[in-house]
C-alpha positions as CSV (number, residue, x, y, z in Angstrom):
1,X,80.4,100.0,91.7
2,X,80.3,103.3,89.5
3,X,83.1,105.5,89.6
4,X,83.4,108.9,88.0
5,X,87.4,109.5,87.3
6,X,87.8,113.3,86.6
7,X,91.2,114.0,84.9
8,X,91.0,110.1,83.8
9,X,93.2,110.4,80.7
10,X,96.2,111.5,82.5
11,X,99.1,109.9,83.6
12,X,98.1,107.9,86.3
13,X,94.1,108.7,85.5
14,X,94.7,105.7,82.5
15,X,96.5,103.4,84.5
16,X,93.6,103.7,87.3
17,X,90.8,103.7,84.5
18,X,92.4,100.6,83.3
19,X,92.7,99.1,86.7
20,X,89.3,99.7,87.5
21,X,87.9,98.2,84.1
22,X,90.2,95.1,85.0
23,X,88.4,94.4,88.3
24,X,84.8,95.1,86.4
25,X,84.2,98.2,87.9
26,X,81.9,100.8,85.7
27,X,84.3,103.1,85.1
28,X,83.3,107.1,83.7
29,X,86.6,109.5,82.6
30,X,86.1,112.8,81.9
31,X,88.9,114.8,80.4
32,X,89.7,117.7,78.7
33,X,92.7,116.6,76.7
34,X,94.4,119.7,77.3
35,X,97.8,118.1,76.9
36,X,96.4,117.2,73.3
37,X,96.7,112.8,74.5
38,X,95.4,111.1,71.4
39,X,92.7,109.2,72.1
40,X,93.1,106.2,70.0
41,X,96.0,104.7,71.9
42,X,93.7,103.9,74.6
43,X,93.4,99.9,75.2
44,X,90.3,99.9,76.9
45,X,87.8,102.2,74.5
46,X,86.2,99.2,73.2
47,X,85.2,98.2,76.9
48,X,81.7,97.8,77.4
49,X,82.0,99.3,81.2
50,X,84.0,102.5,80.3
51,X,83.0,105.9,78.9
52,X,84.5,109.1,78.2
53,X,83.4,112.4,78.5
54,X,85.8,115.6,76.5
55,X,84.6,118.4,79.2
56,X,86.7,120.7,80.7
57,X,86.1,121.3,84.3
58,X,85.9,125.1,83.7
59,X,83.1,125.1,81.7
60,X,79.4,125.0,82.3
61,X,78.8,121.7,81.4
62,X,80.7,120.2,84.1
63,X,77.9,121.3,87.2
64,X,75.0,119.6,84.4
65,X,76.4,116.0,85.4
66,X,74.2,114.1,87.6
67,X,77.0,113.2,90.4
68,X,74.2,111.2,92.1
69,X,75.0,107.7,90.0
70,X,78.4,107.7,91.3
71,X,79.5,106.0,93.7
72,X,82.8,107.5,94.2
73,X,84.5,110.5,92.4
74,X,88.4,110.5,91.9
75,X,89.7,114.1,91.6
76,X,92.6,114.1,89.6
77,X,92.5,116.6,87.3
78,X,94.5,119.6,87.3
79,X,98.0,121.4,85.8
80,X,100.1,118.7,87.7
81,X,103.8,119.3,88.6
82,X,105.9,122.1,89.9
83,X,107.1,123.1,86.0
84,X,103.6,123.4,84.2
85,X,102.2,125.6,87.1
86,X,104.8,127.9,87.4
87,X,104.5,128.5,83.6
88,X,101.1,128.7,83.0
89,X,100.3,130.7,87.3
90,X,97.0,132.2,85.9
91,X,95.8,129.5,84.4
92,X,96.9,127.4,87.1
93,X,94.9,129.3,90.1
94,X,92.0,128.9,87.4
95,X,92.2,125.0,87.1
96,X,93.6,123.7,90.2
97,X,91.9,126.2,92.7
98,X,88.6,128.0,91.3
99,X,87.6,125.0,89.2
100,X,87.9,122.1,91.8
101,X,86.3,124.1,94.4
102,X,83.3,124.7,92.0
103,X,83.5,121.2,91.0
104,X,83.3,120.0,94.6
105,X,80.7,122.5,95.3
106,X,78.4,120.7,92.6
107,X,79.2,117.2,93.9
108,X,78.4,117.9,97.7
109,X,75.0,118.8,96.5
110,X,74.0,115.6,96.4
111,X,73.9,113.2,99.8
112,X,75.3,110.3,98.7
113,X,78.8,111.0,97.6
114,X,82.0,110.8,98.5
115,X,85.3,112.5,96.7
116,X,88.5,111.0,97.0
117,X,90.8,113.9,96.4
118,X,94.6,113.5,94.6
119,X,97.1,115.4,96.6
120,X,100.5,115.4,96.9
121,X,103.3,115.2,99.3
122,X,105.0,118.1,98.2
123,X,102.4,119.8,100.5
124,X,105.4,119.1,103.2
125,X,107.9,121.2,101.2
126,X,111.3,121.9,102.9
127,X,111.6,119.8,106.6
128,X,114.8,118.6,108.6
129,X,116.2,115.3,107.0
130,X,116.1,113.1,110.7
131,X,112.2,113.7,110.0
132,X,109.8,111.5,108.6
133,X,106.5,113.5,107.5
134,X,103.4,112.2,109.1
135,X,100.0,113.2,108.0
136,X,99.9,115.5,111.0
137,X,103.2,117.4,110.3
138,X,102.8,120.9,109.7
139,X,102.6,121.9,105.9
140,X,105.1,124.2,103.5
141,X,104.2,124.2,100.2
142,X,106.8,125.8,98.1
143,X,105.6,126.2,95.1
144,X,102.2,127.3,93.3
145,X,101.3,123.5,92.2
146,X,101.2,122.6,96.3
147,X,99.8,125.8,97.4
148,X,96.9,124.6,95.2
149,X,96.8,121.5,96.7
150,X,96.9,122.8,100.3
151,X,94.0,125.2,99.4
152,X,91.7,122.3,98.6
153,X,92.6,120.2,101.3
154,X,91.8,122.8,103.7
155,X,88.4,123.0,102.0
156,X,87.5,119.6,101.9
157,X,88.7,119.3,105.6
158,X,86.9,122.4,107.0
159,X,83.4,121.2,105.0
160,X,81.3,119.0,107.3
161,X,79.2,118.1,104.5
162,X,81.8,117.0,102.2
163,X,82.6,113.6,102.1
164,X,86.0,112.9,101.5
165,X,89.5,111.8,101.5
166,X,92.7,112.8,101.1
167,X,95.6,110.8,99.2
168,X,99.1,112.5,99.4
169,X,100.9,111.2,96.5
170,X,104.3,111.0,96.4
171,X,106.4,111.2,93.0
172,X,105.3,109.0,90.5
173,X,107.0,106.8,88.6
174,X,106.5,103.7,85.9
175,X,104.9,103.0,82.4
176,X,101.5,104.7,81.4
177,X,99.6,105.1,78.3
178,X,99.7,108.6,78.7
179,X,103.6,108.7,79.4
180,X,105.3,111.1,80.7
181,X,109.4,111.1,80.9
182,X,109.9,114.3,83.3
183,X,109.3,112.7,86.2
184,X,112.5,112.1,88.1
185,X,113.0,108.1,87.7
186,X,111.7,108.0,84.0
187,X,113.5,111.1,83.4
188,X,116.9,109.8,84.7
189,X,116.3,106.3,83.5
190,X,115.7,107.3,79.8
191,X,118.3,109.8,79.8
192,X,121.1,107.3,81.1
193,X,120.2,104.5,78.8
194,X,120.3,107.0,75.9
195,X,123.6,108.3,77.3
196,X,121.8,111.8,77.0
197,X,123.9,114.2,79.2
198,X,122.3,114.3,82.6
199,X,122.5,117.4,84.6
200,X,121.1,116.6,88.5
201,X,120.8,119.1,91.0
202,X,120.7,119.1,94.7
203,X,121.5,115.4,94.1
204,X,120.9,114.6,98.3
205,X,117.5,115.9,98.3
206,X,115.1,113.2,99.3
207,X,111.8,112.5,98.0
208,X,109.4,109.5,98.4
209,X,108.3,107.0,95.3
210,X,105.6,105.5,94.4
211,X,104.5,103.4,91.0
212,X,101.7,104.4,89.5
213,X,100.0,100.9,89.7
214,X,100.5,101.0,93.6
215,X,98.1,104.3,93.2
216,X,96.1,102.7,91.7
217,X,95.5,100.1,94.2
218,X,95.2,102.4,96.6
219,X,92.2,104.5,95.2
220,X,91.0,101.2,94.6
221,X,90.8,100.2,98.2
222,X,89.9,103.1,99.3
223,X,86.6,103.1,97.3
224,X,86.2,99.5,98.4
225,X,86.2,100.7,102.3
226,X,83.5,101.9,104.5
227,X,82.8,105.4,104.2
228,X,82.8,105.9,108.0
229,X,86.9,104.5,107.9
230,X,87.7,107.0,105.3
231,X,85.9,110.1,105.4
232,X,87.4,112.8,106.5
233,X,91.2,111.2,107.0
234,X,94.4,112.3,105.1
235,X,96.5,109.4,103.7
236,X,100.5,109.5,102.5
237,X,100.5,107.4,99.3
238,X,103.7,105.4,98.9
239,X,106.0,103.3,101.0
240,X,109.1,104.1,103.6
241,X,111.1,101.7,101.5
242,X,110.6,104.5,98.7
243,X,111.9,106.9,100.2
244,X,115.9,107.8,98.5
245,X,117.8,111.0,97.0
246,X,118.3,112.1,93.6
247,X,122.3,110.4,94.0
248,X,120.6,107.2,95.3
249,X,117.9,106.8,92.4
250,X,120.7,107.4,90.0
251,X,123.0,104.9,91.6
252,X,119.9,102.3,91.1
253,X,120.4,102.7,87.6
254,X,123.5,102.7,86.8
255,X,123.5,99.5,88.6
256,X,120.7,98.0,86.6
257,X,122.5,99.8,83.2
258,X,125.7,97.9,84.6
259,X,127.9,100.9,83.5
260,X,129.2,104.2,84.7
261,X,128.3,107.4,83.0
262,X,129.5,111.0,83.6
263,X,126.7,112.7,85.0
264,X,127.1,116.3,86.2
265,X,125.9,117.2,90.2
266,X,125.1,120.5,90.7
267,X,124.3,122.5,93.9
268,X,121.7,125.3,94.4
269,X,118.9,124.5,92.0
270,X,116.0,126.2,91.7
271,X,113.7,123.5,93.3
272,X,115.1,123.7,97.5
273,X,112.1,120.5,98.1
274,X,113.5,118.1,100.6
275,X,111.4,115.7,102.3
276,X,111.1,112.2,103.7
277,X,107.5,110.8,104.3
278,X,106.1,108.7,106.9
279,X,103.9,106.1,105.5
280,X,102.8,104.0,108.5
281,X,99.1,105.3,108.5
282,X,97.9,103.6,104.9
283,X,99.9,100.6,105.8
284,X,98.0,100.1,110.0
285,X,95.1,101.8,108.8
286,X,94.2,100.3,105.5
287,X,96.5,97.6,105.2
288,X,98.1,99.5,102.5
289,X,101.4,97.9,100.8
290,X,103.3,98.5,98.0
291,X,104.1,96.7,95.3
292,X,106.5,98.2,93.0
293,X,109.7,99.1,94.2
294,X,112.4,101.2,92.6
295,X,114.4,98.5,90.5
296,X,111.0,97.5,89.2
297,X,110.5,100.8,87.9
298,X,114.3,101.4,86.8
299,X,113.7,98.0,85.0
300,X,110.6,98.8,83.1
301,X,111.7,101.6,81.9
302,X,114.8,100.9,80.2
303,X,112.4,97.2,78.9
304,X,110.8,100.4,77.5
305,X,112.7,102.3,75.5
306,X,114.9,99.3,74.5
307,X,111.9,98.1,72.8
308,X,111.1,101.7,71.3
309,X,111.6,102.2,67.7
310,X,111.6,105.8,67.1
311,X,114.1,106.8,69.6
312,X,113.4,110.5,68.3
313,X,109.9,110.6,69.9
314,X,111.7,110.9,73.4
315,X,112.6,114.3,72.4
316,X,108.9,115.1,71.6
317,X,106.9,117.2,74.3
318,X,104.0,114.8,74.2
319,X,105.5,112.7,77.0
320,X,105.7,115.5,79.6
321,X,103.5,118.1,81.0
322,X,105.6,121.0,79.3
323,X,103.4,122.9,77.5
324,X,99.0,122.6,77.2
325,X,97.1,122.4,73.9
326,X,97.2,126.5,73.0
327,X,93.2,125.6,72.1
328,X,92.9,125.1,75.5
């Protein structure tokens, strides 16, 4: 199998390249670096069945690429998360809208392909807390980042000569090369092993987890299985065992860090998301389970930064998506 991984240098995009080159699977990453991730820390760039492309999917270059050797084509590329959109909302629109659909466009010129498109579960936005969200319950995105998302879902969908499928991540979590400590559990983890103040608001929010090797799996399977299961269907990507608040992630580590620490709860925030996901579809469908569940994660991370010299470099903005290369 040949797969083309657009945005493969991300956060999950190098724990899936990796993955893939584990279970000898050709493996293509194109990336335009624009959170400036350094190369050389990359395991597998000595691997005989991996190559990387620097192109940005804004530019030219990216509709000369001969989509017809692939197999399948990951979409992951973007401005990911709430933050980095609603900083950059120009260049966002740019990236995460205009750019994928022209992308896409370029793809679906050739017969033989099929996308498998990264979305996310924030799609659902703001629902009532006795309801889990199926794949079929009516969308809210909130803010810009799942606007964008919604936009290309709808195009995908409503293109009957797209091949494709939809995975609705939820909020990642767990060790990459490219790491990234704003994501809620690495975020809260770090922060309460390092006895950094923690500030948490709307702690009784709910969200869904998921690790980022268990989306890894997935994409995996799902490039394994027959087009004619896959095409066209919408997926929730996690687990209902995944599903917790802010208050119950941070009771899971204070449990692992086996103390107490003042942490400050605070009402009102600026992000009113509030979901619980349904994720019986991947599991009857596909056969989908997870692997990884919370602890694991909690546990992994604080392995990690126990074993990190330079405590300093958590403070760094290299292990977030706060800001983009200003070359970019």
């Amino acid at each position: 199998m040949n797969i083309l991984v657009v945005g493969g240098e991300g956060y999950i995009g190098s724990v899936l390249v990796k993955y893939l080159l584990d279970h000898k699977i050709n493996v293509t990453s194109i990336d335009s670096l624009i959170y400036n991730q350094k190369q050389n820390i990359k395991t597998y760039v000595s691997d005989k069945n991996y190559k990387f492309l620097n192109i940005d999917i804004r530019s030219k270059e990216i509709s000369n690429i001969d989509f017809s050797i692939y197999d399948k084509i990951i979409l992951l590329a973007g401005l990911v998360g709430d933050p980095i959109t609603k900083k950059y909302p120009h260049l966002s629109n740019i990236i995460n809208e205009d750019s994928i659909i022209n992308l896409i466009k370029s793809i679906k010129k050739y017969k033989e392909h099929h996308i498998i498109f990264i979305s996310t579960c924030s799609n659902y936005g703001l629902i009532n807390e006795d309801i889990y969200a199926s794949e079929k319950h009516v969308l809210n995105p909130l803010s810009l980042y799942a606007k964008s998302k919604v936009k290309i879902e709808n195009y995908l969908l409503n293109n009957p000569n797209i091949n494709s499928t939809i995975l609705r991540f939820a909020t990642a979590f767990g060790l990459s090369e490219r790491m990234r400590f704003d994501l809620t559990l690495n975020e809260f983890t770090k922060d309460l092993y390092l006895d950094t103040e923690l500030v948490v608001y709307d702690p009784d929010t709910w969200r869904p987890y998921c690790h980022v090797m268990d989306f890894a799996r997935l994409i995996l399977l799902v490039s394994k299985s027959p087009i004619d299961v896959v095409n066209k269907e919408v997926y929730n990507a996690g687990s209902d065992s995944n599903n917790y608040t802010k208050r119950d992630v941070i009771n899971a580590i204070q449990k692992q860090l086996n103390k107490n620490i003042n942490i400050k709860f605070l009402e009102k925030g600026n992000d009113p998301r509030n979901y619980k996901v349904d994720f019986n579809k991947v599991k009857t469908k596909l056969g989908f389970n997870t692997s990884f569940t919370l602890i694991d994660g909690i546990n992994e991370i604080i392995n990690y930064v126990e074993n990190k010299k330079d405590i300093a470099n958590f403070t760094e903005n290299k292990f977030g998506n706060y800001f983009i290369d200003n070359d970019k």
